[in-house]
C-alpha positions as CSV (number, residue, x, y, z in Angstrom):
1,X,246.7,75.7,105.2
2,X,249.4,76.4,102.5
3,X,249.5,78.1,99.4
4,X,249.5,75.4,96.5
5,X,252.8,74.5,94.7
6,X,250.8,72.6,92.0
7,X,248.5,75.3,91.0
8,X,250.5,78.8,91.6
9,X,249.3,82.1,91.7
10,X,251.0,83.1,89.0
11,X,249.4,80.7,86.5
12,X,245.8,81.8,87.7
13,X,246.9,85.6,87.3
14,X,247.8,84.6,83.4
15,X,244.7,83.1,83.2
16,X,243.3,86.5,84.2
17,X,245.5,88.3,81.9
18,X,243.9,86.1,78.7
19,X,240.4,86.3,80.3
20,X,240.7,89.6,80.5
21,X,237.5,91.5,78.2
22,X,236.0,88.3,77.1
23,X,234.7,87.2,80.8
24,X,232.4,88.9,83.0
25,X,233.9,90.6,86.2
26,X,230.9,89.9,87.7
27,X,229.4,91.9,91.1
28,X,230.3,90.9,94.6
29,X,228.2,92.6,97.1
30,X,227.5,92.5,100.7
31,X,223.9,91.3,101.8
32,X,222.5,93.3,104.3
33,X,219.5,91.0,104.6
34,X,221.0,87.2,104.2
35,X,223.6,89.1,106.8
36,X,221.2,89.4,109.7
37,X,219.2,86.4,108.8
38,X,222.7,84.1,109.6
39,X,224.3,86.1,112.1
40,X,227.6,86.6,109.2
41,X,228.4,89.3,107.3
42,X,227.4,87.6,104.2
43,X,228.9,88.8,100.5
44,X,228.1,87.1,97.3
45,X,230.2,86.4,93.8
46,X,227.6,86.4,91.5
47,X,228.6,84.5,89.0
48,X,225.4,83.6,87.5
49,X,225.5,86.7,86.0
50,X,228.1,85.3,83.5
51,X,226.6,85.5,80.1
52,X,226.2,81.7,80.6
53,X,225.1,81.9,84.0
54,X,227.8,80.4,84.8
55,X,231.5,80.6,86.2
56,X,232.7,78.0,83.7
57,X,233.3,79.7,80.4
58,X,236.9,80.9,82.5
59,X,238.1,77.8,82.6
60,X,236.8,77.0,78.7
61,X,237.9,79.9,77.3
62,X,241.8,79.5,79.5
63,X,241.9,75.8,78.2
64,X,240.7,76.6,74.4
65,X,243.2,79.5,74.3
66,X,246.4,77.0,74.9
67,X,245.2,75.0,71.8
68,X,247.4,75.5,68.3
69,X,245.7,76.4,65.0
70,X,245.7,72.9,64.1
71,X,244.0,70.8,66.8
72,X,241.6,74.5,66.9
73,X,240.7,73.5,63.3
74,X,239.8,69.6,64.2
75,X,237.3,70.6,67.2
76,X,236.8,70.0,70.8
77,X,234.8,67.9,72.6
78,X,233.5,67.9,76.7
79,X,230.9,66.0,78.5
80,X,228.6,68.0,80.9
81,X,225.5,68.5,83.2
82,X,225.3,71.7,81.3
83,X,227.3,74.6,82.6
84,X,230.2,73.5,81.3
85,X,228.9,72.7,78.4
86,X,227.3,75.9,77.7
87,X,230.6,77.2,78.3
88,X,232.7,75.6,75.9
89,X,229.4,75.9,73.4
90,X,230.0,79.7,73.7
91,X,233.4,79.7,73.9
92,X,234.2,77.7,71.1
93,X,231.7,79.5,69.0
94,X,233.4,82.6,69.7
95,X,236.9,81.2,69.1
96,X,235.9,79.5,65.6
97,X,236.2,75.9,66.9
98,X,233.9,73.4,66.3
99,X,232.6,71.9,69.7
100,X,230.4,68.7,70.1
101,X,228.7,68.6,73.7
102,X,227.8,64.9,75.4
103,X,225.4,65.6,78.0
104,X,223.5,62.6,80.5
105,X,219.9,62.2,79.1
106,X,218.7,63.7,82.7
107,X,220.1,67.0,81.8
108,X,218.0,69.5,82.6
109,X,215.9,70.9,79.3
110,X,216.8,74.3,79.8
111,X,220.8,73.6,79.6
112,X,220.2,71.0,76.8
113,X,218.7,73.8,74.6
114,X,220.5,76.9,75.6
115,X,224.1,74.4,74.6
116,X,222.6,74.2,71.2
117,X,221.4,77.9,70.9
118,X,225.7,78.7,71.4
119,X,226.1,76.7,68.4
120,X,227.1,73.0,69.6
121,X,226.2,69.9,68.7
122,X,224.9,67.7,71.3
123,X,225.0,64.1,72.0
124,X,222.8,62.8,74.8
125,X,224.0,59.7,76.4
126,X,223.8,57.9,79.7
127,X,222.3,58.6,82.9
128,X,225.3,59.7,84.7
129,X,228.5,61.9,84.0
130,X,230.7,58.8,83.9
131,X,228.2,57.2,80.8
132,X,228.7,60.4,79.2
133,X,232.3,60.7,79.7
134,X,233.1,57.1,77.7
135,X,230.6,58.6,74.7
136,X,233.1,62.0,74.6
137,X,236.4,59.5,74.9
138,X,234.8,57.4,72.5
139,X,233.6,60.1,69.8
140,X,236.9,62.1,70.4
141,X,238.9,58.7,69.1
142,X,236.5,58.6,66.0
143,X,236.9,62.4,65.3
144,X,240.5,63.1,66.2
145,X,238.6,66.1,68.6
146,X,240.6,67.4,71.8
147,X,238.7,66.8,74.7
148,X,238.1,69.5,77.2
149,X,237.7,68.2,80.8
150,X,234.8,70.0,83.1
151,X,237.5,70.0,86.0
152,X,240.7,67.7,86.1
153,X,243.0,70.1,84.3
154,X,245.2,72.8,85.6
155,X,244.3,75.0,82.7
156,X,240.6,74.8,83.4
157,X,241.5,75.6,87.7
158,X,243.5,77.9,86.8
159,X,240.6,80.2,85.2
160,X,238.4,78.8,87.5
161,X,240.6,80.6,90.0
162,X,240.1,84.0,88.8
163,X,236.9,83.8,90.5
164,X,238.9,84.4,93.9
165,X,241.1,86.8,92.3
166,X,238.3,88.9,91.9
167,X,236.6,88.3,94.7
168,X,239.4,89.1,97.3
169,X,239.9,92.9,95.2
170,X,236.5,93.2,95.7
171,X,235.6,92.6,98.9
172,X,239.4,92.0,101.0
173,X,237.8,91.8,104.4
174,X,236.3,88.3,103.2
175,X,238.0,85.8,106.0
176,X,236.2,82.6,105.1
177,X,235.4,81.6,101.8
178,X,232.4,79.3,101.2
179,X,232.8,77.1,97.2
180,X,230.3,74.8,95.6
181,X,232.4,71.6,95.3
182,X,231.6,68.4,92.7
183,X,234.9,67.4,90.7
184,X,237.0,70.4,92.1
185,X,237.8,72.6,89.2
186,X,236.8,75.3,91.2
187,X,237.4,75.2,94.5
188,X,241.1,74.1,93.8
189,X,241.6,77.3,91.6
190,X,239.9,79.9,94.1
191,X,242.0,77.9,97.0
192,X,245.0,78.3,95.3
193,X,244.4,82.4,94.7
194,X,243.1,82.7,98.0
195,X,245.7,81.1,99.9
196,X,248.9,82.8,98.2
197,X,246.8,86.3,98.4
198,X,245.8,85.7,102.1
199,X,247.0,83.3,104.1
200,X,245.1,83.5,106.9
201,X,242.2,82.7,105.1
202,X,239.6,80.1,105.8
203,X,238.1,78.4,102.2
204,X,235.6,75.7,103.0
205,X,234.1,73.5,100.2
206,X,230.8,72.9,100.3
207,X,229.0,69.2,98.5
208,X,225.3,68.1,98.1
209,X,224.8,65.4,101.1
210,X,223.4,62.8,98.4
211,X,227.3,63.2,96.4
212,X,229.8,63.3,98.9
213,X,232.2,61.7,96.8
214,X,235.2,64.6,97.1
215,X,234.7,64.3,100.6
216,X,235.2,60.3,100.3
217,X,238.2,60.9,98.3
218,X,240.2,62.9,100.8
219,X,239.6,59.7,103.3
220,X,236.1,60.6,105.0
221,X,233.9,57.8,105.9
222,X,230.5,59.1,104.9
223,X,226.8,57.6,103.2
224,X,226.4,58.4,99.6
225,X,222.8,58.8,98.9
226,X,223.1,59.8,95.3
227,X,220.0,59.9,93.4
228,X,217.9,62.6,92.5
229,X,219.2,66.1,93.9
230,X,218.6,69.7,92.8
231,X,222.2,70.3,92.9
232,X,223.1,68.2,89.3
233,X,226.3,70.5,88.6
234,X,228.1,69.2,91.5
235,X,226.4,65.7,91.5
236,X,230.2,64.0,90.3
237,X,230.8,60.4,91.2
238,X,234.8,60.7,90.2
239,X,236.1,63.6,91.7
240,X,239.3,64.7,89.8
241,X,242.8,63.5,90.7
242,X,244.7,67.0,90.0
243,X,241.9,68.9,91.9
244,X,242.0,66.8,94.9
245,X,245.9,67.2,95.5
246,X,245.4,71.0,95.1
247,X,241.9,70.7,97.8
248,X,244.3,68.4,100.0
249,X,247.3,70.9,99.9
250,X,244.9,74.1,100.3
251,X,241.4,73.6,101.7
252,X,240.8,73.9,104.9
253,X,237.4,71.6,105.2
254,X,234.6,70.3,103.6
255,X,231.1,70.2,104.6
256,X,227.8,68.5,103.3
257,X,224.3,70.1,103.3
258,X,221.0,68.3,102.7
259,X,218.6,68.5,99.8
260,X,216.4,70.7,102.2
261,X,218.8,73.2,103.2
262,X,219.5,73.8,99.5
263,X,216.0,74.4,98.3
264,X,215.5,77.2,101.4
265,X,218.8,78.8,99.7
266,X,217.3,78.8,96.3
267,X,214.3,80.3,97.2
268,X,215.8,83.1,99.4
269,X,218.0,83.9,96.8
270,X,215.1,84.6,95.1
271,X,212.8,86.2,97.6
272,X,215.7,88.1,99.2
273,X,218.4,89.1,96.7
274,X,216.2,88.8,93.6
275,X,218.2,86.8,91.6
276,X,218.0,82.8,90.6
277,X,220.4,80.8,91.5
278,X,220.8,77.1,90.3
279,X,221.1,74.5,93.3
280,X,225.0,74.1,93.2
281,X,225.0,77.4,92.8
282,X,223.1,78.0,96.3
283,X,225.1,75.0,98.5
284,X,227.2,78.3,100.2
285,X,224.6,79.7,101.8
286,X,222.5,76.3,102.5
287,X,226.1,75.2,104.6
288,X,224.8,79.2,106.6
289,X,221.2,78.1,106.8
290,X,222.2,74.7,108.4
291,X,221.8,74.4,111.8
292,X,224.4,71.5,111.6
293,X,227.2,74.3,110.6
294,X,225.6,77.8,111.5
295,X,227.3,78.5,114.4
296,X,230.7,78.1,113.2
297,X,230.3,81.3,110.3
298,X,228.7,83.8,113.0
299,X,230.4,86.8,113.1
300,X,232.9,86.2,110.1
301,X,232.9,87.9,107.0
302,X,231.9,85.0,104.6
303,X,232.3,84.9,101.2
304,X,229.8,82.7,99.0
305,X,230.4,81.8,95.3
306,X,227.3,81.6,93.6
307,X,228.6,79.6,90.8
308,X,225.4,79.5,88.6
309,X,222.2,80.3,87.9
310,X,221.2,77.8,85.0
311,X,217.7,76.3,87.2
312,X,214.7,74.4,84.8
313,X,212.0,77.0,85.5
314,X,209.4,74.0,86.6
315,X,212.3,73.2,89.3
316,X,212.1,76.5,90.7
317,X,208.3,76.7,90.8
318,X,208.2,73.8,92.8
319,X,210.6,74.9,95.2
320,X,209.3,78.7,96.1
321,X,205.8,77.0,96.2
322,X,207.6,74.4,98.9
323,X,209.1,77.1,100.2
324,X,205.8,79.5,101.0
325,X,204.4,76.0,102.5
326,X,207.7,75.5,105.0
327,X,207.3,79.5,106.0
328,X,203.3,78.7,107.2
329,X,202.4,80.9,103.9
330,X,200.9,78.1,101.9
331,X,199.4,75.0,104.0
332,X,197.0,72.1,103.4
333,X,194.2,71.6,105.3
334,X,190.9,68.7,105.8
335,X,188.1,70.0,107.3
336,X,184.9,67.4,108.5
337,X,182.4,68.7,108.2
338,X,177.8,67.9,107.9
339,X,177.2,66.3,104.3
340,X,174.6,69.3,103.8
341,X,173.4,72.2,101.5
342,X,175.5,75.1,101.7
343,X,178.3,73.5,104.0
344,X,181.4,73.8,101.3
345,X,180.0,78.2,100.8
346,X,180.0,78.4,104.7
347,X,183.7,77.0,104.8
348,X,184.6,79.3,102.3
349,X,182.8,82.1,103.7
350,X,184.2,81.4,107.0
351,X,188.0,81.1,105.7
352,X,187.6,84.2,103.3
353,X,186.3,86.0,106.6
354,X,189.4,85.3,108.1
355,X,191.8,87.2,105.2
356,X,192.9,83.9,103.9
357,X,192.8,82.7,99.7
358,X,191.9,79.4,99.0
359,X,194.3,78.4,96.1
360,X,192.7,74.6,95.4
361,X,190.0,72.4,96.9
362,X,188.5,68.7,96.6
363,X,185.5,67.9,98.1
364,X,185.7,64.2,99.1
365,X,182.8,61.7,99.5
366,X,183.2,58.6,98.5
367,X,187.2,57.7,99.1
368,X,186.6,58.4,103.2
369,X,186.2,56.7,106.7
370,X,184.6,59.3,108.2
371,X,180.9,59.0,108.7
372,X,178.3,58.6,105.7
373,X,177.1,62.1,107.4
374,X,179.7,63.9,107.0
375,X,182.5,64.9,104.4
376,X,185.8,65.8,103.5
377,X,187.0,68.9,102.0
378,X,190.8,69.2,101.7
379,X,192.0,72.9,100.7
380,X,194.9,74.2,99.8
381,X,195.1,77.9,101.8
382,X,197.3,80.7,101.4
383,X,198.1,82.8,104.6
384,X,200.2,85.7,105.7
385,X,201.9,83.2,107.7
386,X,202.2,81.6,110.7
387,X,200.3,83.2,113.1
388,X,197.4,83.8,111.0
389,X,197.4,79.9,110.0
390,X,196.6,79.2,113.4
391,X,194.0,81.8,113.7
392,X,192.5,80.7,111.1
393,X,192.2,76.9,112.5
394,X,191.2,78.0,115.3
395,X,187.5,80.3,113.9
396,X,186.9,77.2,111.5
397,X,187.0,74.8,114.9
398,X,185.0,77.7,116.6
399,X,182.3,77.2,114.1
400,X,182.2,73.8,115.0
401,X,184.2,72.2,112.0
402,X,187.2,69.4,112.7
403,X,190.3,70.5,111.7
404,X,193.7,68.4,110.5
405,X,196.4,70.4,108.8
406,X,198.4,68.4,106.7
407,X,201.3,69.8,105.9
408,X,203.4,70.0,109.3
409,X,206.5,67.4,108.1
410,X,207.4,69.9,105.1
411,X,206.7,73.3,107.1
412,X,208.7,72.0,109.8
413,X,211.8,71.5,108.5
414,X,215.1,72.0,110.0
415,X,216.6,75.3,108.6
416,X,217.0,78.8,109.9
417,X,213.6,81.0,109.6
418,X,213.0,84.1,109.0
């Protein structure tokens, strides 16, 4: 596809030029693990290694730097999930402008308190972007503030675009570029860069399944789940109207990727590249993990943007503890057993025999519809995965016990394993 006529490359290269010493240039590096697991030659933008965590403080700080002394002096205003507002909350700061945040009360704590940390002052209102967008247009009347749009402005693509800038110096061989897409900010600036630096490149935008609403906008007849997803930066219901003209001009698809395929990415960002990445961040290499799209990016050089890295801490516990469960490392297990002296110590002898760790366990009596005779013990077992799972189902049945495992519809998920 062609190089964009509404958002050039020359505007995104100023934006670089005024970036230039206040933004990370932040690493790009090839993974030799996440490589072989996909079959790609996988190389990551880390931009959660912004001081934010987040790739949004480029298009902030572009946008804040076109405003006079004046409307500086009266303040700015955005509404945001969080990264965006973090980034305008540091921004600002930095600047000298007084910046009020509006943020949906399901904002996750962590971004909520790190936006006040850089200095803003937050409004919570709504439960969606689109509640908290009429609070900003309504405060921003009252106050006489500027508001600063999380994506529908050319400023903010433009230094969202310096993302691909930097990306295509560092790593030139990329030939398909892989972008977390929810109103568009950033995919239509790293589209535009890419296309006018390389042509023949390949930039796919990837959305949460549950939000497919850019998708819907360029004229695809999908379902729209919405509802809970761990992906809340790209969870937008109006996609923007400039972005989408630059996506429809530059982009070459767009694909969706489920809630499961975007929790595996979190955790192996984690377990494999040691770093945390927020879900939005991670839909790039969920759209590799997919068996619905892996076979497309084998053999290609694919470049993911890892756009940020801002994840509640009790999110991300739940999902490497899911994830150890889906790899056969954690599973959950009810064993029948005799109602008799020393029956729970021989089940635990028997399973500590075997190498494994019992991690919890509930001895059940009365709630049952197994015989008065016997019992229930439910445990929660770690493993070293597995093959060792099943070994160890099979000595406890050896020994006479019955055995149900009860964890098969989460460790059996469809994603690429390990």
């Amino acid at each position: 596809m062609p190089a964009s006529t509404l958002l050039t490359l020359d505007q995104i290269r100023e934006a670089a030029t005024r970036l230039a010493g206040s933004i990370e240039r932040t690493p790009c590096k090839a993974s030799r693990t996440l490589s072989d697991l996909t079959g790609a030659k996988v190389v990551c933008k880390y931009e959660n290694l912004q001081f934010t965590a987040s790739f949004k403080e480029r298009g902030a700080l572009n946008r804040m730097l076109a405003l006079d002394d004046a409307t500086r002096a009266r303040g700015v205003i955005a509404m945001s999930a969080g990264n965006h507002a973090q980034g305008v909350a540091l921004q600002a700061r930095r600047l000298g402008i007084p910046a009020t945040i509006v943020m949906p009360r399901f904002t996750p704590f962590t971004k909520v308190g790190h936006t006040r940390a850089l200095g803003a002052e937050v409004v919570l209102e709504g439960d969606t972007l689109e509640e908290a967008r009429a609070r900003a247009d309504s405060l921003a009347a009252e106050r006489g503030l500027t508001f600063v749009h999380p994506y529908d402005d050319p400023l903010i693509a433009a230094g969202q675009g310096t993302v691909a800038l930097e990306m295509l110096e560092q790593a030139p061989d990329i030939d398909v570029m892989l972008v977390p897409v929810g109103g568009g900010g950033l995919i239509a600036g790293c589209a535009a860069a890419a296309k006018a630096l390389k042509p023949e490149i390949e930039v796919i935008g990837i959305q949460a399944d549950r939000y497919p609403f850019m998708v819907q906008a360029l004229g695809r007849e999908v379902p729209a789940a919405q509802g809970m997803t761990i992906a809340e930066g790209i969870a937008v219901k109006s996609p923007g109207q400039f972005t989408r003209q630059v996506i429809a001009d530059c982009v070459d698809d767009l694909l969706l990727v489920s809630e499961t395929a975007i929790e595996r990415a979190v955790q192996l960002f984690v377990e494999i590249e040691k770093t945390v990445v927020e879900g939005a961040g991670a839909v790039g290499l969920a759209a590799l993990l997919d068996p619905a799209h892996h076979e497309r990016f084998v053999g290609r050089t694919v470049g993911l943007v890892v756009s940020g890295g801002n994840i509640d801490t009790r999110i991300l516990s739940s999902i490497l503890l899911r994830g150890l469960v889906r790899d056969g490392k954690v599973m959950r297990l009810r064993v029948i057993s005799y109602d008799r002296p020393g029956e729970l110590a021989l089940i635990a002898r028997l399973i500590g025999d075997a190498g494994a760790n019992i991690l919890e366990v509930y001895h059940q009596r009365a709630f049952s519809h197994v015989p008065i005779k016997a019992v229930e013990v439910d445990l929660v077992v770690e493993t070293r995965g597995p093959d060792h799972a099943r070994e160890l189902i099979a000595r406890l049945e050896k020994e006479g016990l019955e055995v149900q495992r009860l964890d098969h519809d989460i460790s059996e998920s469809g994603s690429l394993q390990m």
